[in-house]
Structures are given as structure tokens and as C-alpha cells.
C-alpha positions in Angstrom: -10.8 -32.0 59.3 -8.0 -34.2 60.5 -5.5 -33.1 63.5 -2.7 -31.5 60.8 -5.8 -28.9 59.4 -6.7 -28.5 63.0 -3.9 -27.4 64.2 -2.8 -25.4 61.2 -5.9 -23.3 61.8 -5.6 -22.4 65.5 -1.7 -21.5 64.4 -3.3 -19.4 61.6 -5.9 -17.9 64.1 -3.5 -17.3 66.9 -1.0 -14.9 64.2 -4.3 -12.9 63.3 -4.6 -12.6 67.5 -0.9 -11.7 67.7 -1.0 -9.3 65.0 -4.0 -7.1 66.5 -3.2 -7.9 70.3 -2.7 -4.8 72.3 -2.1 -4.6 76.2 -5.0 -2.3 77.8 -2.9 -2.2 80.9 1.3 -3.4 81.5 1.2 -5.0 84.6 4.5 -7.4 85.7 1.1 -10.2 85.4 -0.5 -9.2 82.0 3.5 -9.3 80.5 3.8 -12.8 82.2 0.3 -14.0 80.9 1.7 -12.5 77.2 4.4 -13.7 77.8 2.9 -17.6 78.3 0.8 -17.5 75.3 3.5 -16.0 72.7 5.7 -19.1 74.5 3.4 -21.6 73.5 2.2 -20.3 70.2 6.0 -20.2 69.0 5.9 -23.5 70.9 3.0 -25.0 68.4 4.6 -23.6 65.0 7.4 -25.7 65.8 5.6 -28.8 66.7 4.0 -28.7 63.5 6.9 -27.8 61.9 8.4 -31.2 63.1 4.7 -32.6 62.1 3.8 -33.1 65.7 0.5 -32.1 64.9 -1.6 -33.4 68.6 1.2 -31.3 69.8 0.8 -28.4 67.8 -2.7 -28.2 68.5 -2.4 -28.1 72.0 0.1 -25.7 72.4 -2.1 -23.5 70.2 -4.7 -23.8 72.1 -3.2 -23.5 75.6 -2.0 -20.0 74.3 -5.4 -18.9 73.6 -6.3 -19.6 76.8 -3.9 -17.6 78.2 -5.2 -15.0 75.9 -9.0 -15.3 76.5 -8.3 -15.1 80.5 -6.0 -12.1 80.2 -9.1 -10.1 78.2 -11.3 -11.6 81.1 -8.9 -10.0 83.4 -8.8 -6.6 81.4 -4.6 -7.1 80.3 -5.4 -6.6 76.3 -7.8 -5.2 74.2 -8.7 -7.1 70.8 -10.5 -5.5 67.9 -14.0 -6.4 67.7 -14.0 -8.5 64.5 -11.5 -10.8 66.9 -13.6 -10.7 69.9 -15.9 -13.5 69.0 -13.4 -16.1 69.0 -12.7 -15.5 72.9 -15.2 -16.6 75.9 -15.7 -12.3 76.0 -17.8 -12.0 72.8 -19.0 -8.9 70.8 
């Protein structure tokens, strides 16, 4: 797969994660730690956008991270089907 596919499936990924994403406690933290990863997913549709592809990867993937260390920490809750893409598991 070459870096444009890469990165247009972590910016596919990340929507499904966005779309099902729900906080399991609002904290002035877990907001800021949403608040990061929605930044730098809308941060990696653009970069592809503008075909900045290394770019858009990274950005795609620094949001998840935000993502998978906020369920660590117990800010969201994802479905199950969604919980095997994180470091949490099933």
C-alpha cells in the first residue's frame, strides 16, 4: 500500500471512531484530550486534501493516540466492534 492508501485509511478509520465515540466521563482533561484528536484528525483530512499524504498520515495517527490513551484513562467508551483497533482490546 503506498503512503496516499495509508493514510486514506486511518482518515477512514478515525470517522468510523468519531462517529461511535462517546465520553464515559466530561472532565475539563477528557474535553481537552477530544479536543486534541478531533484537531488533528481535521488536521489530516486537510493534508491529504492538499495531497500531503506523510502528513496526513501522521496527523491521523497522532489523533488516535490521543484516542487510545483517553480509553486507557477511562474519558470515552467505544463500541466493542471498535475496541480492537485501540491498545484496550475486546
Amino acid at each position: 500500500m503506498d503512503i496516499s492508501g495509508a493514510a486514506e485509511k486511518e482518515i477512514n478509520r478515525m470517522n468510523v471512531v468519531f462517529g461511535k465515540l462517546e465520553f464515559a466521563k466530561k472532565s475539563a482533561l477528557a474535553d481537552e484530550f477530544y479536543d486534541f484528536a478531533k484537531r488533528y484528525f481535521e488536521d489530516g483530512k486537510y493534508f491529504y486534501k492538499n495531497e500531503k499524504f506523510i502528513e496526513a498520515f501522521e496527523a491521523e495517527i497522532i489523533s488516535w493516540a490521543y484516542i487510545d490513551a483517553g480509553l486507557k484513562l477511562g474519558f470515552f467508551n467505544v463500541p466493542k466492534e471498535l475496541r480492537k483497533v485501540f491498545t484496550i482490546g475486546e
